[in-house]
N, C-alpha and C positions, 0 to 999 in steps of 0.2 A: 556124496551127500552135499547139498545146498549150503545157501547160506542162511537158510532156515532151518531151524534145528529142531526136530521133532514133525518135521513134517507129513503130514496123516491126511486122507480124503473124509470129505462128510457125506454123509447118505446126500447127493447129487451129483451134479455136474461141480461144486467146489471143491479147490484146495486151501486147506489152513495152515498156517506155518506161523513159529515164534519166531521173532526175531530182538534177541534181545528184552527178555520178556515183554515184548510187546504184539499181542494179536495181528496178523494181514492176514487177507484173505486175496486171493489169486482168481482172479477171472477163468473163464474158462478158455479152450481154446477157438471155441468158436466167435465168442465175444470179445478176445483179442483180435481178431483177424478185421470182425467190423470193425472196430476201433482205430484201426490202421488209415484209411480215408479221413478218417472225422481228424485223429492226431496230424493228417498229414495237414488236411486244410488250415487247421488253428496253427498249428508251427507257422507255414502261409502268409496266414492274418497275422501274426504277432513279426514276423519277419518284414512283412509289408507297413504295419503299423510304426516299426522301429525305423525304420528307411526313412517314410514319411515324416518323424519327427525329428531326425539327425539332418535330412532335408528343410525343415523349417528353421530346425535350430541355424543352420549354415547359413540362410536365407536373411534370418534376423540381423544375425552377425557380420553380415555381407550388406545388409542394410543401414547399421548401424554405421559400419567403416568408411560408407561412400555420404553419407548423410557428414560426417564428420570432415572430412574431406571436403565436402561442399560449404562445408560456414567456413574452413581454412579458406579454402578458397575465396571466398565473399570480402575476406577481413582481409587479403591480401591484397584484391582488388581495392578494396577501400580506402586503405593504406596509401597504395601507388595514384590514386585517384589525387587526393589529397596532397600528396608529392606534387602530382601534376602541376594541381593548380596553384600551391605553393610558387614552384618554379614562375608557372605563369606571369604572376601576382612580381613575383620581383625581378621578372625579365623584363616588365613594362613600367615600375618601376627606375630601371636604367636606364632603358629607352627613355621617360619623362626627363631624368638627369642630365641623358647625352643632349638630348632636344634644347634643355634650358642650359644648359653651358656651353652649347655652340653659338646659342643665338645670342650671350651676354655680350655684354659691351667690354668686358673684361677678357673674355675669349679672343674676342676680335680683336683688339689693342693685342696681346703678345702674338696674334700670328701675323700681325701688321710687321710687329719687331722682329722677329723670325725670319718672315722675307724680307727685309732692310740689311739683316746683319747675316743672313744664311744659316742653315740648320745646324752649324757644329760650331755650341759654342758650350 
């Protein structure tokens, strides 16, 4: 016995079966058998349709992370940019410094005195 309980044929090609007091009715076996292609294709299509959007979803995802990555990137560049010029800005700076205390007149007096008296003093 199934797992249909009471299961009886009706004047046709159907069979009726409770299950759990509730009505099904069973295809035949001919109309099983077509049913077999049409099932196989839709499995197919829902199989393909799911691919395709675990494919997008990975895509978005893989979008989103290089997108992310690239402003990192932009703000780090900008950062070190800024550094750059920073440095720049007060290397020239020292340069002006070095420039105007070599050429003072205060400069020049103690390295007068320095070669007079010699370096160790």
């Amino acid at each position: 016995m199934s797992a249909f309980r009471g299961s009886r044929k009706l004047p046709g090609i159907f069979r009726v079966g409770t299950l759990g007091g509730l009505v099904t009715v069973k295809k035949s076996a001919e109309e099983e058998s077509g049913d077999a292609p049409d099932a196989r294709r839709c499995g197919e299509a829902e199989a393909e349709l799911m691919d395709l959007k675990l494919r997008l979803k990975e895509s978005l995802t893989r979008e989103a992370r290089l997108v992310e990555r690239t402003v990192q990137a932009e703000e780090v560049l900008e950062a070190a940019l800024a550094t750059e010029h920073e440095l720049r800005l007060q290397i020239g700076r020292y340069a002006d410094f070095h420039r105007a205390v070599s050429h003072s007149r205060a400069w020049r007096w103690v390295q007068f005195l320095r070669r007079l008296v010699g370096r160790e003093w």
